[in-house]
C-alpha positions as CSV (number, residue, x, y, z in Angstrom):
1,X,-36.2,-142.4,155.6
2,X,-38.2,-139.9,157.8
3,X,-41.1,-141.7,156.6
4,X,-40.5,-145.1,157.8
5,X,-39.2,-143.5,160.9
6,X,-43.0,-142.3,161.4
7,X,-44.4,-146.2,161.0
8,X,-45.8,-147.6,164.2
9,X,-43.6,-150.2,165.3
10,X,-44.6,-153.9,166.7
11,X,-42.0,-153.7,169.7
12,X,-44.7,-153.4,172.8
13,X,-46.5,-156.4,171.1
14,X,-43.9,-158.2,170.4
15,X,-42.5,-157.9,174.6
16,X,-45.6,-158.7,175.7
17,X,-46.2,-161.9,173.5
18,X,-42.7,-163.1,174.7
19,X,-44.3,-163.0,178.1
20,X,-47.4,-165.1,177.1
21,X,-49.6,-162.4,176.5
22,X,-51.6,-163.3,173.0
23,X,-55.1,-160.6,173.3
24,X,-53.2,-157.5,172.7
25,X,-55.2,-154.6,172.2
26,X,-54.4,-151.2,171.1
27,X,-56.7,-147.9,172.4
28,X,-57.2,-144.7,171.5
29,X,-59.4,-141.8,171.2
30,X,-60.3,-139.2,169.1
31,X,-62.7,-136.2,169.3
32,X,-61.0,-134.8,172.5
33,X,-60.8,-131.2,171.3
34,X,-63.7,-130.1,169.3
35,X,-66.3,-128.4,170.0
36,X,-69.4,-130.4,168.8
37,X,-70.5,-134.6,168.4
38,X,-69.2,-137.3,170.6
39,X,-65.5,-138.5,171.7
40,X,-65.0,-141.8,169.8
41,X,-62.8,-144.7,171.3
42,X,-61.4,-147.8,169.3
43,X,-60.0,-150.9,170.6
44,X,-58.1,-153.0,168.2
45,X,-56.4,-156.8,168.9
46,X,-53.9,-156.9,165.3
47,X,-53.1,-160.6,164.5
48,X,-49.6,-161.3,164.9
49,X,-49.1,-161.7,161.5
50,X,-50.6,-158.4,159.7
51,X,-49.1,-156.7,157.1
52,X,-50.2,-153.1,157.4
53,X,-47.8,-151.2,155.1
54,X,-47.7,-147.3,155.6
55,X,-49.6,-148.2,159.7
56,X,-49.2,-144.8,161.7
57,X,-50.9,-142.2,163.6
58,X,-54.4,-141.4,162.2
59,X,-53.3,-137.6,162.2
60,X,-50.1,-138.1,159.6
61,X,-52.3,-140.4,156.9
62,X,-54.0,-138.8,154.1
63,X,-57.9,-139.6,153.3
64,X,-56.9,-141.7,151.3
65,X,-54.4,-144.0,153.3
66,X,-56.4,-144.1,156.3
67,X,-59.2,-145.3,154.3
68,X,-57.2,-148.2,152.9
69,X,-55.8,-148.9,156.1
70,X,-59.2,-149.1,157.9
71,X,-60.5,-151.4,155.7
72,X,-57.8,-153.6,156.3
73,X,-57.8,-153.2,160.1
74,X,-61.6,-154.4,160.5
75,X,-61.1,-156.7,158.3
76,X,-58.2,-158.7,159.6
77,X,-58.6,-157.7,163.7
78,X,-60.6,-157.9,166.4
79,X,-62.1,-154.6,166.7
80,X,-64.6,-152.5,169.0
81,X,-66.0,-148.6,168.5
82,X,-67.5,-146.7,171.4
83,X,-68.8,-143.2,171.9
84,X,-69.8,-140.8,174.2
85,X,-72.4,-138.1,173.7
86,X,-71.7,-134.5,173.9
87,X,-74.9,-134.3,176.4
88,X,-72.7,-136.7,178.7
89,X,-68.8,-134.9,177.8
90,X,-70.9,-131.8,179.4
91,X,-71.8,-133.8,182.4
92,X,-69.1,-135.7,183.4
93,X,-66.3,-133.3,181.6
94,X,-64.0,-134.7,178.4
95,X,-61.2,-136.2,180.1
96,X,-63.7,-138.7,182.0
97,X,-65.4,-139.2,178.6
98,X,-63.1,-140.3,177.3
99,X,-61.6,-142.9,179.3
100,X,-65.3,-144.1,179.9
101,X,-65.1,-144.4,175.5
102,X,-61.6,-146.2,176.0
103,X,-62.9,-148.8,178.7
104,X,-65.9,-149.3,177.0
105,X,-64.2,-150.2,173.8
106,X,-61.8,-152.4,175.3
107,X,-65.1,-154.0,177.2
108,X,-66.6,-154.5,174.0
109,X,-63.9,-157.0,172.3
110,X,-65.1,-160.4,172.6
111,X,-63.2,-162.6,173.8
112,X,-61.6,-159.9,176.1
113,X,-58.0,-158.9,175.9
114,X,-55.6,-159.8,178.2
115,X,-53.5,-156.9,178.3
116,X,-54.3,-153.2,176.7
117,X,-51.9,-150.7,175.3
118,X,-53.4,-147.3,175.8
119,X,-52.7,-143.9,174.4
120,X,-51.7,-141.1,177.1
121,X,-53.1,-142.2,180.2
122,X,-54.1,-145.5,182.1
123,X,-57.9,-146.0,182.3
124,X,-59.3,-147.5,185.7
125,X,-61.4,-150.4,186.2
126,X,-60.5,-152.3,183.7
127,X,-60.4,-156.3,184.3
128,X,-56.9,-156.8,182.8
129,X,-53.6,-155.4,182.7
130,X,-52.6,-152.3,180.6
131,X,-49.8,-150.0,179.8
132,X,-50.1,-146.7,178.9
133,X,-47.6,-145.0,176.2
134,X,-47.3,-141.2,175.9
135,X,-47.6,-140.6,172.0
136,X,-48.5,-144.2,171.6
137,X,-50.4,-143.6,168.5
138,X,-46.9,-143.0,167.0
139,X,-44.9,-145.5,168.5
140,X,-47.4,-148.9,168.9
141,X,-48.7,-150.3,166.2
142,X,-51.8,-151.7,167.8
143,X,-52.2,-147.9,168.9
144,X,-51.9,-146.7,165.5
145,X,-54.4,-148.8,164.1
146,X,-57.0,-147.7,167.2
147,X,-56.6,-144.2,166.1
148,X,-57.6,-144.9,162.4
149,X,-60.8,-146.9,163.5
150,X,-61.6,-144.2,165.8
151,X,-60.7,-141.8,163.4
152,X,-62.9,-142.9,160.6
153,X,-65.9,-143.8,162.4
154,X,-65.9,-140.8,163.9
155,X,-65.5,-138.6,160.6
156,X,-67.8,-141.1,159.0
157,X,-70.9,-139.7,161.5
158,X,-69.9,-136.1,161.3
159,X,-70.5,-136.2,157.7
160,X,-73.8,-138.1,158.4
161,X,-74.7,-135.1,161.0
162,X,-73.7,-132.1,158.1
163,X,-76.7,-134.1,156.0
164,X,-79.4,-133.5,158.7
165,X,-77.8,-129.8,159.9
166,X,-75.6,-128.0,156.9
167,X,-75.2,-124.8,159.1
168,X,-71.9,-125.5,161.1
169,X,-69.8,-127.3,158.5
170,X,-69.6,-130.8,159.8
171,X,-68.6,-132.6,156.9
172,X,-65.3,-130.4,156.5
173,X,-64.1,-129.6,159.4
174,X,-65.5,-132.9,162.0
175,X,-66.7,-130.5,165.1
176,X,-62.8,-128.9,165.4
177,X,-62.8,-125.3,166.3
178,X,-62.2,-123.5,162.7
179,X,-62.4,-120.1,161.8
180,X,-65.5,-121.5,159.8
181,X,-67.0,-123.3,162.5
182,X,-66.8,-120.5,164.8
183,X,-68.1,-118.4,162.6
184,X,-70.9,-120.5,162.3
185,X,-71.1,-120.5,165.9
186,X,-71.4,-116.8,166.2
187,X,-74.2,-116.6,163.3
188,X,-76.9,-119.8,164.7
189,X,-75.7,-120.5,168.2
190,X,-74.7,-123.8,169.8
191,X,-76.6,-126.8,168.4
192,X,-77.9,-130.3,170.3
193,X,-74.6,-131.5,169.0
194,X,-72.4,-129.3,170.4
195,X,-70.6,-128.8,173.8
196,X,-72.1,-126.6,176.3
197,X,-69.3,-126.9,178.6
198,X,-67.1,-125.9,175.5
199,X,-66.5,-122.3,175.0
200,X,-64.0,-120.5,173.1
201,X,-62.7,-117.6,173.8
202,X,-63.5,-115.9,170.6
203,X,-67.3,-116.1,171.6
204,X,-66.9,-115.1,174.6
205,X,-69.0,-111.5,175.2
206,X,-66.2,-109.4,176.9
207,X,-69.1,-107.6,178.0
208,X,-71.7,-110.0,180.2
209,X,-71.4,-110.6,183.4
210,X,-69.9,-114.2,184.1
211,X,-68.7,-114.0,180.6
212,X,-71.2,-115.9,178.8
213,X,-70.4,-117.2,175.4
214,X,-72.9,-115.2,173.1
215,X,-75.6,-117.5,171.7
216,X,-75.3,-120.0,174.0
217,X,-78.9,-121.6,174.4
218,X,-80.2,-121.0,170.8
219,X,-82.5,-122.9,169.0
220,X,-82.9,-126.4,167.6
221,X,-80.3,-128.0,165.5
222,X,-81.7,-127.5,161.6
223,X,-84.1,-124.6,162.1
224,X,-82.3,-121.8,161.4
């Protein structure tokens, strides 16, 4: 029972194509937190008819199940991926990089929707309507199935990334902030693919002035 209870429902969908709505796409993002690669958005219009048994927040699946399920999502939806680099996050700060990834996946879908349900918050400038659902990616289905594209695609590069630059642990634990990862962070310094603007408190020099994180500026991703 508390299973099914988890399973992202069609109700939001299923109000707005009552009202005439029939481009519904889901958002989310994923990537918010760590320390290192880009925030990933996904945008994802489910066909009114898909059978997506087990469909819930990318965080409660195993490996496995979101695997399954992501195959299935791309292969039956409308679908569109877009990133932001961790050069940019440090410019413009995460919370505007990641509705920038949202827009631009929601952009991206051709046709374009005609109405977007959004994780968390509402993102501006967009050409259509949206609504945005606090804990969405539990609760809307088209949600759900945003957070698994995003999900995969993201964990999908970060493994890609550990092959050119073993040192920080990519392929295990995606850029979040792990004992292992900071650790790693403490031995070679901040890589090209990490956040500068980022800075944990556990590599912070209680010592400098301005509290620097140690290591900040070190060399080249892959040389050390």
């Amino acid at each position: 029972m508390a299973a099914r209870r988890q399973n992202a429902q069609f109700n939001e969908e299923k109000s707005l194509w009552r009202e005439g709505f029939s481009r519904i796409a889901g958002v989310d993002e994923v990537g918010r937190g760590c320390l290192a690669g880009p925030v990933f958005a996904a945008a994802v219009i489910l066909d009114s008819k898909a059978m997506l048994p087990g469909l819930r927040d990318s965080k409660l699946l195993s490996l496995k199940a979101r695997e399954r399920l992501y195959a299935e999502i791309v292969g039956s939806s409308d679908w569109s991926v877009s990133e932001v680099s961790p050069a940019e996050i440090d410019r413009v700060n995460i919370h505007t990089a990641s509705l920038l990834a949202m827009r631009q996946a929601m952009t991206g879908l051709r046709p374009l929707p005609d109405f977007a349900l959004v994780d968390g918050f509402s993102v501006p400038d967009l050409p259509f309507p949206q609504r945005a659902i606090v804990g969405g990616d539990r609760k809307c289905a088209s949600i759900a199935a945003a957070s698994i594209v995003a999900k995969v695609t993201r964990d999908r590069l970060m493994v890609k990334l550990h092959e050119s630059d073993s040192r920080y642990g990519f392929d295990r634990h995606k850029g979040y902030a792990t004992s292992a990862h900071l650790e790693a962070l403490e031995m070679f310094g901040y890589s090209e693919l990490h956040r500068r603007s980022f800075r944990p408190r556990r590599l912070f020099d209680n010592g400098a002035r301005n509290k620097e994180p140690r290591l900040l500026a070190l060399g080249e991703s892959g040389r050390k």
